[in-house]
C-alpha positions as CSV (number, residue, x, y, z in Angstrom):
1,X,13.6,21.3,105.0
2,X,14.3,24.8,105.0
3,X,11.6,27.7,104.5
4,X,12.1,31.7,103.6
5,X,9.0,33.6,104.3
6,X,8.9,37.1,102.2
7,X,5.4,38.0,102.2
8,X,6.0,41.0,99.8
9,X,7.2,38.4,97.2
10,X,5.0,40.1,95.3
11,X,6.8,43.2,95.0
12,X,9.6,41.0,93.7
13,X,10.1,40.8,89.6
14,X,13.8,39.1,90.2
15,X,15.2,37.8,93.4
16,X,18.7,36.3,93.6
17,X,19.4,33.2,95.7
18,X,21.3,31.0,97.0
19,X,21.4,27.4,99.5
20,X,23.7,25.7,102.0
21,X,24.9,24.9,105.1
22,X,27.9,24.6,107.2
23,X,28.5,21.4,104.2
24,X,29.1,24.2,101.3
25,X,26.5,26.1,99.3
26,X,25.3,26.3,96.2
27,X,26.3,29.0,92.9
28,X,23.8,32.6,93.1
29,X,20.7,31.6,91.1
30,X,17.9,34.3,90.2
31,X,14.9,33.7,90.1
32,X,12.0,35.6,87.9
33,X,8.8,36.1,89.4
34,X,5.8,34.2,87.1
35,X,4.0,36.9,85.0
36,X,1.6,36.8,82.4
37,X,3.4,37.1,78.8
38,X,2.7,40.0,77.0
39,X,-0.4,38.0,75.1
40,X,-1.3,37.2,78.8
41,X,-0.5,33.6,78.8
42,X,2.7,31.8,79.9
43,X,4.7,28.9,78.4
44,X,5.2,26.1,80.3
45,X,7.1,23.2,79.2
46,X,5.2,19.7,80.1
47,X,6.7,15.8,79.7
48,X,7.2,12.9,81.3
49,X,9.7,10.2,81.9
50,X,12.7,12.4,81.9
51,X,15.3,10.1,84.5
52,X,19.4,9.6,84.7
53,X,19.8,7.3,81.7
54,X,16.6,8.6,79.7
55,X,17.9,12.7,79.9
56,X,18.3,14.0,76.0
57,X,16.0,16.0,76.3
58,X,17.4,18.1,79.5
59,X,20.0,20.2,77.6
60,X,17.1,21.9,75.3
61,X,15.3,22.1,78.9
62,X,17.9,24.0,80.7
63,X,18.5,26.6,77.6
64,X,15.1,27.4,77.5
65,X,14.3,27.8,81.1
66,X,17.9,29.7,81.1
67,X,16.9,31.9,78.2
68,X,13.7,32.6,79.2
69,X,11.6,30.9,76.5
70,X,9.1,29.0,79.1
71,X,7.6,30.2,82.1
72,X,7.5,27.2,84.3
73,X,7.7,23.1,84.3
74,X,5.5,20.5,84.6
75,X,7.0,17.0,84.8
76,X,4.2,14.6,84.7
77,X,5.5,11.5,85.8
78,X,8.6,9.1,86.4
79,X,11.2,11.1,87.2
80,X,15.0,9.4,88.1
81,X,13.1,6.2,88.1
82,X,13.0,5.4,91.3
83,X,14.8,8.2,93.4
84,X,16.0,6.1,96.3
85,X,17.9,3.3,94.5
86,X,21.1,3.2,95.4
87,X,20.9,4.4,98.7
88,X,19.0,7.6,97.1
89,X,22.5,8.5,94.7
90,X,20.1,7.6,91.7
91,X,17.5,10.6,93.4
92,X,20.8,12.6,93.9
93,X,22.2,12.7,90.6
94,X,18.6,13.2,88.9
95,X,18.2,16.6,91.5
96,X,21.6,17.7,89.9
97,X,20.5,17.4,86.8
98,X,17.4,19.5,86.9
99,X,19.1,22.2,89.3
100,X,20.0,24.3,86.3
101,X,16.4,24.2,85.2
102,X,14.6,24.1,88.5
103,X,16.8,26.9,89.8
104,X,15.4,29.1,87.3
105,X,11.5,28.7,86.6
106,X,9.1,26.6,88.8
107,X,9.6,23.0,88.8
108,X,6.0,20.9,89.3
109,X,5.7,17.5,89.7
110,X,3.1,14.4,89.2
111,X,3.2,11.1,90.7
112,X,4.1,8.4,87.9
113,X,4.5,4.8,88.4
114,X,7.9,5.0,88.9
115,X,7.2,7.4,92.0
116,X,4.5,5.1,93.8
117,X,6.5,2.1,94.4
C-alpha cells in the first residue's frame, strides 16, 4: 500500500501521476480534481456486474471518463467475479481493465455477492 499526502490538494485542478517500483511503473496519468459542473452537479456513471468475461460495456466507460463526460464511478457490485480465482490473475486482469478509467476520475466501489464470498 502506498500513500501520497498533499494537503493542499485543494489547490490542485490537474495533477499528473504516475506508480511503480523497482518492478517497472506505470504510463503518466492526470488526474482532474472533482468540481461541481457548471449547473453545479456532477455526472457520475453507476452499474454493476461489470467482470473479465461480462466487460462490453468498459470501452464506452473508458471514453467517457477519458473525454470528460462523467465526473466519477460508482460500481455497485460484482466486480471480476471473484478477484482471487486463479491465484488472483482473474483480480489482476479485471484491475487492468479499469486502469484506463480509474486512472482518470474516482473509482467507488460496493460489496456485491460476488465480493463477499
Amino acid at each position: 500500500m502506498n500513500k501520497i499526502e498533499n494537503k493542499s490538494y485543494w489547490l490542485i485542478s490537474v495533477a499528473e501521476y504516475r506508480v511503480g517500483s523497482e518492478h517497472g511503473w506505470s504510463a503518466i496519468y492526470k488526474f482532474t480534481a472533482l468540481a461541481p459542473r457548471d449547473d453545479g452537479g456532477y455526472e457520475i456513471a453507476v452499474f454493476g456486474d461489470l467482470g473479465n468475461q461480462n466487460a462490453r460495456s468498459l470501452g464506452k466507460l473508458q471514453q467517457m471518463a477519458q473525454d470528460g463526460d462523467i465526473d466519477m464511478v460508482m460500481h455497485v457490485g460484482d466486480f471480476a467475479y471473484n478477484l482471487d480465482t486463479d491465484d488472483g490473475r482473474v483480480g489482476d486482469e479485471f484491475l487492468r481493465q479499469i486502469e484506463t478509467v480509474a486512472a482518470y476520475v474516482p473509482y467507488m466501489t460496493v460489496v456485491g455477492n460476488h465480493e463477499v464470498h
